[in-house]
Each structure stands twice: as structure tokens, then as C-alpha cells.
DSSP file (Angstrom, degrees, kcal/mol; ACC not computed):
  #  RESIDUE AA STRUCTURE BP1 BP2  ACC     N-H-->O    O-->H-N    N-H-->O    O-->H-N    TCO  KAPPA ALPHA  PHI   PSI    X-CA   Y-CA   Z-CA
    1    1 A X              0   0    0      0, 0.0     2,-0.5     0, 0.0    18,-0.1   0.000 360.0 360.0 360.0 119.5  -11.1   -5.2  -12.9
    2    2 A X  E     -A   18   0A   0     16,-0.6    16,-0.8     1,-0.0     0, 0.0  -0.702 360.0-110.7-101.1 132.0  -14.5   -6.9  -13.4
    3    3 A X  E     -A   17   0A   0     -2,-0.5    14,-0.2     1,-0.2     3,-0.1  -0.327  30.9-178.6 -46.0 151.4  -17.6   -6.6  -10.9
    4    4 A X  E     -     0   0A   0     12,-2.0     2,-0.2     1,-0.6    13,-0.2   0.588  59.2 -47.4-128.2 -31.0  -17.9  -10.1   -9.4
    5    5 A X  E     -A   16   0A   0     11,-1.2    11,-1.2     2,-0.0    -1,-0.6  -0.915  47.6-113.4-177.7 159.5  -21.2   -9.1   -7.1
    6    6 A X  E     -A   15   0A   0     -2,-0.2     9,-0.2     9,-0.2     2,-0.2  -0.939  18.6-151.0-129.7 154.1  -22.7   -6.6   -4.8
    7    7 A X  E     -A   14   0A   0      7,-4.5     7,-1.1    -2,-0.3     2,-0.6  -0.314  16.1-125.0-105.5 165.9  -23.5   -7.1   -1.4
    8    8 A X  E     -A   13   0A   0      5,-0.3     2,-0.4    -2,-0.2     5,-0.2  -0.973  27.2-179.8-138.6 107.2  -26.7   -5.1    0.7
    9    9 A X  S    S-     0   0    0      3,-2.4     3,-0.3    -2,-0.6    -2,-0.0  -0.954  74.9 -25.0-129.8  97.2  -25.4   -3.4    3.7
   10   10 A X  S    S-     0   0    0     -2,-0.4    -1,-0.1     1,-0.3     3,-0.1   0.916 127.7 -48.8  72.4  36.0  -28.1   -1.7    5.5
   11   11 A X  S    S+     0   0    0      1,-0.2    -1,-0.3    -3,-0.0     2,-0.3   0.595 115.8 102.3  81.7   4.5  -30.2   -1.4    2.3
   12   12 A X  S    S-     0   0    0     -3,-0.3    -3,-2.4     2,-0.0     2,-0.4  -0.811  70.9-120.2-132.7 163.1  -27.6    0.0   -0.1
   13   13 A X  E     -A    8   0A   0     -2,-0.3     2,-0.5    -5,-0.2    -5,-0.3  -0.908  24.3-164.0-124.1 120.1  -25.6   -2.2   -2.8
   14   14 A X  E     -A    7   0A   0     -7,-1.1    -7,-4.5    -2,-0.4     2,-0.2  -0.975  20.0-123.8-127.9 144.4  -22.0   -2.3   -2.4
   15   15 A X  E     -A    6   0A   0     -2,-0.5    11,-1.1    -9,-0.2     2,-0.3  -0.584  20.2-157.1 -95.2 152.6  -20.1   -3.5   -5.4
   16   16 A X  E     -AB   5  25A   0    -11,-1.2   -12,-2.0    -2,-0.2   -11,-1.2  -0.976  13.9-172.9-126.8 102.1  -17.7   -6.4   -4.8
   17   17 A X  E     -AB   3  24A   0      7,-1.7     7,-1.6    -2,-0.3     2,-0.3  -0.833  17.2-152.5-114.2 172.3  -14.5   -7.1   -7.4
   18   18 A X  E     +AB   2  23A   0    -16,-0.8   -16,-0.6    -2,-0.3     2,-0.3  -0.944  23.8 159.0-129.1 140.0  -12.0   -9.6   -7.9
   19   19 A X  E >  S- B   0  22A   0      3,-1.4     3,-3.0    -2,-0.3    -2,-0.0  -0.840  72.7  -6.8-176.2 122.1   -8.7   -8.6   -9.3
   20   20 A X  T 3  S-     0   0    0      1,-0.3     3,-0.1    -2,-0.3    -2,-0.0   0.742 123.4 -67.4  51.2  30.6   -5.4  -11.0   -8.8
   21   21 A X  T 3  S+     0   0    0      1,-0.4    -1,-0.3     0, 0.0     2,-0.2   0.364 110.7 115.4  92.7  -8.0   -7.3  -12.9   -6.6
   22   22 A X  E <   -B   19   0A   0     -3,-3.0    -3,-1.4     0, 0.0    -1,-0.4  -0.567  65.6-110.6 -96.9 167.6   -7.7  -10.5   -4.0
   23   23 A X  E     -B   18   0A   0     -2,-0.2     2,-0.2    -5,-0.2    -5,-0.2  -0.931  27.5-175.0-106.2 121.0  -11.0   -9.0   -2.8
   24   24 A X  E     -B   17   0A   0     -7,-1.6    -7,-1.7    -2,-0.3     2,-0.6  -0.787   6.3-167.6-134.6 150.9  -11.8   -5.4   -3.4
   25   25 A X  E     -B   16   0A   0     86,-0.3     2,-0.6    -2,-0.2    -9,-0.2  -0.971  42.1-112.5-135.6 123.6  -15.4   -3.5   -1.9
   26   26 A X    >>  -     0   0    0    -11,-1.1     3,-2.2    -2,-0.6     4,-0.7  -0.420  21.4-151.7 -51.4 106.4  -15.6   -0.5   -3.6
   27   27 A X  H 3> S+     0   0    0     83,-0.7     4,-1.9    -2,-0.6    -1,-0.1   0.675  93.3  57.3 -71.0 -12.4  -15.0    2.9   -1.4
   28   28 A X  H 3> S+     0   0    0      1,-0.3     4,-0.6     2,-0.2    -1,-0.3   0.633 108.5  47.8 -96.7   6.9  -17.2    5.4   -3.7
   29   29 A X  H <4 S+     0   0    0     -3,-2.2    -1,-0.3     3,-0.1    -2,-0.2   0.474 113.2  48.1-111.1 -19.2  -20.2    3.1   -3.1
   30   30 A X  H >X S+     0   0    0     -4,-0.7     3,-2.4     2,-0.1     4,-0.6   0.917 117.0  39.8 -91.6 -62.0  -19.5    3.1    0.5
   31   31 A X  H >X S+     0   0    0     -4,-1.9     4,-2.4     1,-0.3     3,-1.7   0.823 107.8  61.5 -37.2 -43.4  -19.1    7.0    0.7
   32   32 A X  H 3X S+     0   0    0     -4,-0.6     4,-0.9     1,-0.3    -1,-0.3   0.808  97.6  65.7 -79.9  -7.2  -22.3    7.6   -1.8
   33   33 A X  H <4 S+     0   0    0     -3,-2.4    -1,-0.3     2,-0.2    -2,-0.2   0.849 106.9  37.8 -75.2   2.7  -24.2    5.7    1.1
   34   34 A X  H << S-     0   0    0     -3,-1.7    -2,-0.2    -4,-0.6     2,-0.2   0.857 145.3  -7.5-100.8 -52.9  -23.5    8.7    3.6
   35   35 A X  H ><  -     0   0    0     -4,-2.4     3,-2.0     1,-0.0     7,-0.2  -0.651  59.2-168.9 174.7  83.7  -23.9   11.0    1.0
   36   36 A X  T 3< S+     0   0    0     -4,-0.9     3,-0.4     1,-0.3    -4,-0.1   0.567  90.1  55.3 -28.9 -44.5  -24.4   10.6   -2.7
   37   37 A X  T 3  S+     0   0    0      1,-0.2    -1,-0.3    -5,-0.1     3,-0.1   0.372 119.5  43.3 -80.2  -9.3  -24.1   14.0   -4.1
   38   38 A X    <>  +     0   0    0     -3,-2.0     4,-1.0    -7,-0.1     5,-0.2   0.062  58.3 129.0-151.1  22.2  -20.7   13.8   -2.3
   39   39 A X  H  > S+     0   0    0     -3,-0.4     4,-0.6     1,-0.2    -8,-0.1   0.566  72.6  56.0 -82.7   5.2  -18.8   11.2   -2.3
   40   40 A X  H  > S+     0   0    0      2,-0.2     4,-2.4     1,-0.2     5,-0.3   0.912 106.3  54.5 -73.7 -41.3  -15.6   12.3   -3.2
   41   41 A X  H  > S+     0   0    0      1,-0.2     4,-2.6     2,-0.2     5,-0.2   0.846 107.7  55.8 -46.9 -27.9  -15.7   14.9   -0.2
   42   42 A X  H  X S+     0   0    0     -4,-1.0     4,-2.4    -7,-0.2    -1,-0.2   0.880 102.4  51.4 -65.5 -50.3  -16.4   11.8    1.9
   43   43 A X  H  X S+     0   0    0     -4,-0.6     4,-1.1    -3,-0.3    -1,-0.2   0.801 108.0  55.9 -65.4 -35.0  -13.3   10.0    0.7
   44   44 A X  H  < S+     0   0    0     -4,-2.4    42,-0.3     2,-0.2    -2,-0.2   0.748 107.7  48.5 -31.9 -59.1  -11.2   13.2    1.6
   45   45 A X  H >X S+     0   0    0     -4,-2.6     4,-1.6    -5,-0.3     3,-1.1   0.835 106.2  58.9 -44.2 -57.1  -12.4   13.0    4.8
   46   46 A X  H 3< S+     0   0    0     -4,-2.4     3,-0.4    -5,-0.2     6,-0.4   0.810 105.6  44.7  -8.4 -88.2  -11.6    9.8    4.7
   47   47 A X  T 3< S+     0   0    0     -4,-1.1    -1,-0.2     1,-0.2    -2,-0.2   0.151  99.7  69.6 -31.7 -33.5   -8.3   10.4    4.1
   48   48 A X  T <4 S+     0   0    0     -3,-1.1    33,-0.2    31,-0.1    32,-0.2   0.910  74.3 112.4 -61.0 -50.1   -7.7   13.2    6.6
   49   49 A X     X  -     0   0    0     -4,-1.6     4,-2.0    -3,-0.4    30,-0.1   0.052  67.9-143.4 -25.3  95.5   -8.0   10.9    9.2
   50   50 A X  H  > S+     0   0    0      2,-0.2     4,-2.4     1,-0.2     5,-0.3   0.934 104.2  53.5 -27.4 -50.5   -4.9   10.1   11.3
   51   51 A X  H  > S+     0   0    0      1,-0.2     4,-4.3     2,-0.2     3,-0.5   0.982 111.7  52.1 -51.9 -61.0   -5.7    6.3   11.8
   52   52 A X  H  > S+     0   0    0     -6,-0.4     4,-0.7     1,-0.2    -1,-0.2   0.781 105.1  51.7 -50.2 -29.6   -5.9    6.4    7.8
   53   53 A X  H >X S+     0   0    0     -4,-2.0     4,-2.7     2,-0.2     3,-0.6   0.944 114.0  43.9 -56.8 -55.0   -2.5    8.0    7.3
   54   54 A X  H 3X S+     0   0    0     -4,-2.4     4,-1.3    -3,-0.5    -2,-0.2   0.907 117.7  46.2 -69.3 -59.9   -0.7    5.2    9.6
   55   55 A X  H 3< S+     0   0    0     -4,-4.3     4,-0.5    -5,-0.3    -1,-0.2   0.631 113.6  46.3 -89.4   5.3   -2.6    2.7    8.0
   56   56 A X  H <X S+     0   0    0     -4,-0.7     4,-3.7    -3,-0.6    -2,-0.2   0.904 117.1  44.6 -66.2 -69.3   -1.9    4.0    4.4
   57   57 A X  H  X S+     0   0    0     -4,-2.7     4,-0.8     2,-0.2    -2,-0.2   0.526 111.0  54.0 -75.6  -7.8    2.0    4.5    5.3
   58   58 A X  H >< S+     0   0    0     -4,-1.3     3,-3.7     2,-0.1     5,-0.1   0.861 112.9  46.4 -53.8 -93.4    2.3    0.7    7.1
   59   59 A X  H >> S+     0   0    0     -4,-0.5     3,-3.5     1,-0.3     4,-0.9   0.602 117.2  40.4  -1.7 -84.7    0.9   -0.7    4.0
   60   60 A X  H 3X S+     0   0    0     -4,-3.7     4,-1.1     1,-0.3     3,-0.4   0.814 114.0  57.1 -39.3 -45.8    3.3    1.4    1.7
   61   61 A X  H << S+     0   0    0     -3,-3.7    -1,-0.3    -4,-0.8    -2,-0.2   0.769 112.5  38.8 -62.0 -35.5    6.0    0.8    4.0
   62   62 A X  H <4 S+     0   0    0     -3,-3.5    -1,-0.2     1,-0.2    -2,-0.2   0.528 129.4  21.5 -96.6  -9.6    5.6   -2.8    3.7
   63   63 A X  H  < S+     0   0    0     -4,-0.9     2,-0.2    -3,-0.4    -2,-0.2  -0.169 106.1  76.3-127.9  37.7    4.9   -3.3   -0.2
   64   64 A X    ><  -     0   0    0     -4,-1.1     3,-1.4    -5,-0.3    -1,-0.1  -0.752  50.8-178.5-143.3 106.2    6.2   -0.3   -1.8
   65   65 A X  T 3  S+     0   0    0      1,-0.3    -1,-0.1    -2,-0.2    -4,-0.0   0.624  91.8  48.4 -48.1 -24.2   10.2   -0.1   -2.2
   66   66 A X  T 3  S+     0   0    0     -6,-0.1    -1,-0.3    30,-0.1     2,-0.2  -0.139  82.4 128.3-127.5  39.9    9.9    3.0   -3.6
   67   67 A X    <   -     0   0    0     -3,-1.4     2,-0.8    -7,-0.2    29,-0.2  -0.480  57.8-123.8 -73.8 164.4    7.5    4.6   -1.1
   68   68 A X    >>  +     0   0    0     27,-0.2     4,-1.2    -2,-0.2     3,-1.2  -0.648  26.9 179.6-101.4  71.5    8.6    8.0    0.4
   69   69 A X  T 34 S+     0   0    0     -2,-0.8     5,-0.3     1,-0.3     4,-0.2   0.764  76.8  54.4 -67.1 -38.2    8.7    7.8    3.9
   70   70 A X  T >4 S+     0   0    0      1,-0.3     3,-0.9     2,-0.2    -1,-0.3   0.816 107.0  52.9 -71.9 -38.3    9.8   11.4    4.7
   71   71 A X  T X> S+     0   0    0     -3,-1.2     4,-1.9     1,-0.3     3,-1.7   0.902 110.8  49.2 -83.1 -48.9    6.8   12.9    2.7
   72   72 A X  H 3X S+     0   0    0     -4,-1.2     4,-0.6     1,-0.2    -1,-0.3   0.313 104.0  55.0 -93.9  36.7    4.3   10.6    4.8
   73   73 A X  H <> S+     0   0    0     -3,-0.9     4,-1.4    -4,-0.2    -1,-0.2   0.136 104.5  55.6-100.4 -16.3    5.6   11.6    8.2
   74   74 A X  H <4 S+     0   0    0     -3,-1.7     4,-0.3    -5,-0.3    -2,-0.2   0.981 111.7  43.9 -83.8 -54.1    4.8   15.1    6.8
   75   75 A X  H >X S+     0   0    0     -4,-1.9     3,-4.8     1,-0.2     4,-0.6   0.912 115.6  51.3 -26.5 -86.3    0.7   13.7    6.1
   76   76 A X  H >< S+     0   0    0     -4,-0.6     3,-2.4     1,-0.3    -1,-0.2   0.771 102.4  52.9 -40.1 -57.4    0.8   12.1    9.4
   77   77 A X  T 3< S+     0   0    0     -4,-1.4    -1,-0.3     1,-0.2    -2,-0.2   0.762 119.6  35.7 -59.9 -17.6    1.9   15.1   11.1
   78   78 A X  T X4 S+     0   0    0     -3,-4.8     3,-1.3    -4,-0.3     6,-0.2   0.363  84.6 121.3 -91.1  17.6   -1.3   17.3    9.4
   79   79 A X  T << S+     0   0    0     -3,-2.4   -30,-0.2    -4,-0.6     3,-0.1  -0.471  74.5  16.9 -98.1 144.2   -3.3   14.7    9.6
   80   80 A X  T 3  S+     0   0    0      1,-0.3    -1,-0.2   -32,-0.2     2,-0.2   0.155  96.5 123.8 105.9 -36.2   -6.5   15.7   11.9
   81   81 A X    X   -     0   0    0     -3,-1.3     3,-1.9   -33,-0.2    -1,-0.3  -0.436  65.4-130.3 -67.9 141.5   -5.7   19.4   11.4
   82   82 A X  T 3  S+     0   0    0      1,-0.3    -1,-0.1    -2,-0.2    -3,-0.0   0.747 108.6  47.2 -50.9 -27.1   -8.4   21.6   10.0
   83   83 A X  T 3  S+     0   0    0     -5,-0.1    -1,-0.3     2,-0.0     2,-0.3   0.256  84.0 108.4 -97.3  22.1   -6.7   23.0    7.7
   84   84 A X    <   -     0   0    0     -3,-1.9     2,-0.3    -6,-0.2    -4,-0.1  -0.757  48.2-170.7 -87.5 123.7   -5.2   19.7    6.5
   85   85 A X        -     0   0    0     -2,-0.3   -40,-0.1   -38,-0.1    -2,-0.0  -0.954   7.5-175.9-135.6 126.4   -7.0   18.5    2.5
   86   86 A X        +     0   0    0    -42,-0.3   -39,-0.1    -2,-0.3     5,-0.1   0.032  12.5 170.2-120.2  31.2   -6.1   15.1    1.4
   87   87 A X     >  -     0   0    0      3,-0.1     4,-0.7     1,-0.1     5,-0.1   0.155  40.2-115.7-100.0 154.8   -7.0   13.5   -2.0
   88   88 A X  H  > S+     0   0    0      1,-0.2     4,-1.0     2,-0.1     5,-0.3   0.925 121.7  54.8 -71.2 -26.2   -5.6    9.8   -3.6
   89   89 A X  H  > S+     0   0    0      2,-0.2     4,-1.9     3,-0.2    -1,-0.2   0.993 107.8  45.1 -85.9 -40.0   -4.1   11.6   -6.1
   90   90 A X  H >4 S+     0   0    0      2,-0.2     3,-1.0     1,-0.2     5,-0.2   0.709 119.1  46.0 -19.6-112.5   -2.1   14.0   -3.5
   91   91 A X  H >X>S+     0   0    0     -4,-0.7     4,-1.8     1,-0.3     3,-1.8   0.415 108.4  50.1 -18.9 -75.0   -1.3   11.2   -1.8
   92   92 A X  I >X>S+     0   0    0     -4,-1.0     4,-2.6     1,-0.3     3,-1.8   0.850 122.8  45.2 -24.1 -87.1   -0.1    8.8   -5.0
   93   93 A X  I <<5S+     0   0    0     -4,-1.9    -1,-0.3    -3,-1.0    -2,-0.2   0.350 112.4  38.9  15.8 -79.8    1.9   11.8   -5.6
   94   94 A X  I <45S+     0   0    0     -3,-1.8    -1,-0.3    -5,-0.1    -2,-0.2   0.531 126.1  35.8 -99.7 -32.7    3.3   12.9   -2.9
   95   95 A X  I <<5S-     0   0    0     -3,-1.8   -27,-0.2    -4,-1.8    -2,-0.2   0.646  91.4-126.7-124.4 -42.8    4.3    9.0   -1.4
   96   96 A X  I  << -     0   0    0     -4,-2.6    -3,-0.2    -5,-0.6    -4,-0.2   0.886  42.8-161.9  87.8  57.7    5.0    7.6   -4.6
   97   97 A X    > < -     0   0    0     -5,-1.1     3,-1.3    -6,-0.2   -33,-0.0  -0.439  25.9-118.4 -91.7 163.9    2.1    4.6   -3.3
   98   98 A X  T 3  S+     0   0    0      1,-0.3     2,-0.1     3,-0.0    -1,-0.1   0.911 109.3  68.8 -82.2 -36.3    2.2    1.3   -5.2
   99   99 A X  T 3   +     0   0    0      1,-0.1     2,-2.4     2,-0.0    -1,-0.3   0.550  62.6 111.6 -63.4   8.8   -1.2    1.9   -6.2
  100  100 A X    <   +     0   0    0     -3,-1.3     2,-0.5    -2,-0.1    -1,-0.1  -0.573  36.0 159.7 -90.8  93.8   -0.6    4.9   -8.5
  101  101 A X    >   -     0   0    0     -2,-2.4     3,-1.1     4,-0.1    -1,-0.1  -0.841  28.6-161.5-111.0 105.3   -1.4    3.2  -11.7
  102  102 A X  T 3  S+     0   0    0     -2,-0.5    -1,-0.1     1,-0.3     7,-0.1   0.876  80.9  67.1 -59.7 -30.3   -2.2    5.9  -14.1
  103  103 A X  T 3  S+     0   0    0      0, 0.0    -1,-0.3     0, 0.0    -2,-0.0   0.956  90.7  75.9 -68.3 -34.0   -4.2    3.4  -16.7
  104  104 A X  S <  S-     0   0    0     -3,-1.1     3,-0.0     1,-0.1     2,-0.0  -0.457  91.1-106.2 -66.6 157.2   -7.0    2.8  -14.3
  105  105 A X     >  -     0   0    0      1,-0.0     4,-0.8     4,-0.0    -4,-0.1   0.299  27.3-109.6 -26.9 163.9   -9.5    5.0  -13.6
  106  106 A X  H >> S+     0   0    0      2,-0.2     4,-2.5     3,-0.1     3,-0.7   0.929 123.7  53.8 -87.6 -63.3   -9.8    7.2  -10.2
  107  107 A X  H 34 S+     0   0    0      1,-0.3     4,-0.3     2,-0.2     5,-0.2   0.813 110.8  40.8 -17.3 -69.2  -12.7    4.9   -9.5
  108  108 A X  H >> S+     0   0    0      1,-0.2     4,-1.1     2,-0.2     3,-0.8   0.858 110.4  61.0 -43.5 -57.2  -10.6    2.0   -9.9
  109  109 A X  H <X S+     0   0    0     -4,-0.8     4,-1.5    -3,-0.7     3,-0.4   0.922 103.9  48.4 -71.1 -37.7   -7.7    3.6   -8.1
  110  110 A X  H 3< S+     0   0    0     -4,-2.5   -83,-0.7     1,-0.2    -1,-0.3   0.511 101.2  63.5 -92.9  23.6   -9.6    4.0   -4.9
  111  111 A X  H <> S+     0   0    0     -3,-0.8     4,-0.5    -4,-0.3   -86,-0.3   0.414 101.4  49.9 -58.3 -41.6  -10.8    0.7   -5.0
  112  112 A X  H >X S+     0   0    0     -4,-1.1     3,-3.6    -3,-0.4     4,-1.6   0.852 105.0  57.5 -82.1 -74.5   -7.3   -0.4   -4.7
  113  113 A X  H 3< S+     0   0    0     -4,-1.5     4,-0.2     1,-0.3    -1,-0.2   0.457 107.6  54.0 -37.0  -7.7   -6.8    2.2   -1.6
  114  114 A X  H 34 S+     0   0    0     -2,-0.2     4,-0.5     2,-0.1    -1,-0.3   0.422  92.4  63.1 -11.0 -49.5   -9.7    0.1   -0.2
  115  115 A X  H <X S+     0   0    0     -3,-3.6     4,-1.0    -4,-0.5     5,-0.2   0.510 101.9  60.2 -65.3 -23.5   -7.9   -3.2   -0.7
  116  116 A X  H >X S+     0   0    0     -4,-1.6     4,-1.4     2,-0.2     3,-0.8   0.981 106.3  44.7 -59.8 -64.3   -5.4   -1.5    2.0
  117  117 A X  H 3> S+     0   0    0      1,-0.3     4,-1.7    -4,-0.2    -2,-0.2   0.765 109.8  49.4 -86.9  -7.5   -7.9   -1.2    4.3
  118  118 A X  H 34 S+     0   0    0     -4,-0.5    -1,-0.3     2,-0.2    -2,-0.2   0.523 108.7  60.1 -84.9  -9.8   -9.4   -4.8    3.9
  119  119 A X  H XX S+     0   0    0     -4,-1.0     3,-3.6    -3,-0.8     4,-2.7   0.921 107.4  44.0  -5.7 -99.8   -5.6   -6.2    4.3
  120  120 A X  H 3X S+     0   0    0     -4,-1.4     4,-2.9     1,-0.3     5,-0.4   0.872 111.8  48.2 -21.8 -74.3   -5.2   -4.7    7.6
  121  121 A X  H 3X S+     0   0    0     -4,-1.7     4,-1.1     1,-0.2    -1,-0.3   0.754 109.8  55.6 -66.3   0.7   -8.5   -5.7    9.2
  122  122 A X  H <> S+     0   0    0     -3,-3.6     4,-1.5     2,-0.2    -2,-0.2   0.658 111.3  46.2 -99.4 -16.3   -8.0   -9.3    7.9
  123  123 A X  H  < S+     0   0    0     -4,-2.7    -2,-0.2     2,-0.2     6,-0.2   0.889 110.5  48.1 -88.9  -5.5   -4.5   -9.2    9.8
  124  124 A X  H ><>S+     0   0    0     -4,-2.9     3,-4.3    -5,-0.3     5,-2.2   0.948 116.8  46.9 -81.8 -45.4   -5.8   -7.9   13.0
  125  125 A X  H ><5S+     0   0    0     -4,-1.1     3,-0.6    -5,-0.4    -1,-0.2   0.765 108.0  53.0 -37.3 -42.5   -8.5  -10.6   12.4
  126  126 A X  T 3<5S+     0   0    0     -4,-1.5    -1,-0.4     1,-0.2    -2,-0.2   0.155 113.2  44.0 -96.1 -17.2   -5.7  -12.9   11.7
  127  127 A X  T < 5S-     0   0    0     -3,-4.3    -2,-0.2     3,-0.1    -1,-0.2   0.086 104.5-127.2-123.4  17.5   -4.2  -11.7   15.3
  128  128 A X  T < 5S+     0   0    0     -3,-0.6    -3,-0.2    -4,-0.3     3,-0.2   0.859  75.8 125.3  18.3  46.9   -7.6  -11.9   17.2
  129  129 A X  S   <S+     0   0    0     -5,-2.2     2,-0.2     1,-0.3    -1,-0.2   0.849  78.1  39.1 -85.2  -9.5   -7.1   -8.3   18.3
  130  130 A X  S    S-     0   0    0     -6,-0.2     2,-0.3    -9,-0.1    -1,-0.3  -0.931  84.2-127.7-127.6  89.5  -10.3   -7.9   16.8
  131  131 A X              0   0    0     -2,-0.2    -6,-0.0     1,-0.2    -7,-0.0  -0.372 360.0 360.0-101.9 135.0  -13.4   -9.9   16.6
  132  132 A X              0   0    0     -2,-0.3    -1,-0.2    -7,-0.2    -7,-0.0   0.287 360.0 360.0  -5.1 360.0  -15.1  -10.7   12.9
């Protein structure tokens, strides 16, 4: 997956890729603007996040035959808790998600988990429940 450009959002350079023709904005570039030193915990966080579980496990539900539903009804149901810890490779794991391609990179791989959430806001867009 080759950089295609970066963008300046609010002063900070977020990298841009193209890969199969889809559009990808890279999540560790979004994270290191909150907090640089930290941007995997940020992506964790992320990840805790109810709304993200739901919109993880639509996705999966709807382009991964071999997702695990049972295992992300179990996420959903910690999701929010304090003691609840959440990481893409757990997840990939745990779900069997179509993104778990071990030859990329982790980088790489949440990049793809990214493309998830840029999918979704272009169908709600795509449904005007939401405007651009």
C-alpha cells in the first residue's frame, strides 16, 4: 500500500493511501495528533468504544463469511466497561475479521480498520442521515 498524499487537519499531516481503489486515512497519524507518545493507547481506546464494536461487527457481518458472531456479541457486551482492553490484534483474533492479514504490518493493518470506518460514514452520507 503506497502513500498517495497527506492532508492538514488542524495543522497536523494525515497520510492518505490508495489500495484497490479504495481510500484509506491512516488511524496512527490521527491518534499521534492527540497524543504522540501514545498512539497505540489511543487506538485502544478507540476500540473500547461501544459505537466502535457495532460498527466493527456490521462491517464483519457483512464482508466476512467467516466472521465470528458469538465472540463479537461477547466485545459488545464489555464494551464501555472499565475493565474492558481491546487491541486489533485481540480483535482479528478473537472475530476472525477480514482484515487479519498477517503480511502487512500493524500499521498497515489498522489502516485497513480505518477503511471500516470511512465505509460507514460514506453510507450514512449516502443515506443523508448525516450531513458532509
Amino acid at each position: 500500500m503506497a502513500k498517495n498524499q497527506k492532508i492538514e487537519v488542524k495543522g497536523w499531516s494525515i497520510s492518505l493511501f490508495k489500495y484497490e481503489k479504495e481510500d484509506y486515512i491512516s488511524l496512527t497519524d490521527i491518534a499521534k495528533y492527540k497524543d504522540s507518545a501514545h498512539s497505540d493507547t489511543i487506538i485502544q481506546n478507540w476500540l473500547r468504544n461501544r459505537n466502535t464494536i457495532e460498527l466493527l461487527g456490521f462491517w464483519e457481518s457483512i464482508y466476512n463469511t467467516n466472521f465470528k458472531p458469538l465472540e463479537f456479541e461477547g466485545f459488545k457486551k464489555q464494551a464501555g466497561l472499565n475493565s474492558f482492553v481491546l487491541t486489533p490484534k485481540r480483535w482479528i483474533e478473537a472475530t476472525n475479521a477480514v482484515f487479519n492479514n498477517q503480511d502487512l504490518p500493524q500499521s498497515e493493518r489498522l489502516e485497513k480498520l480505518n477503511q471500516i470506518a470511512i465505509n460507514q460514514m460514506k453510507s450514512l452520507v449516502n443515506r443523508k442521515q448525516i450531513k458532509p
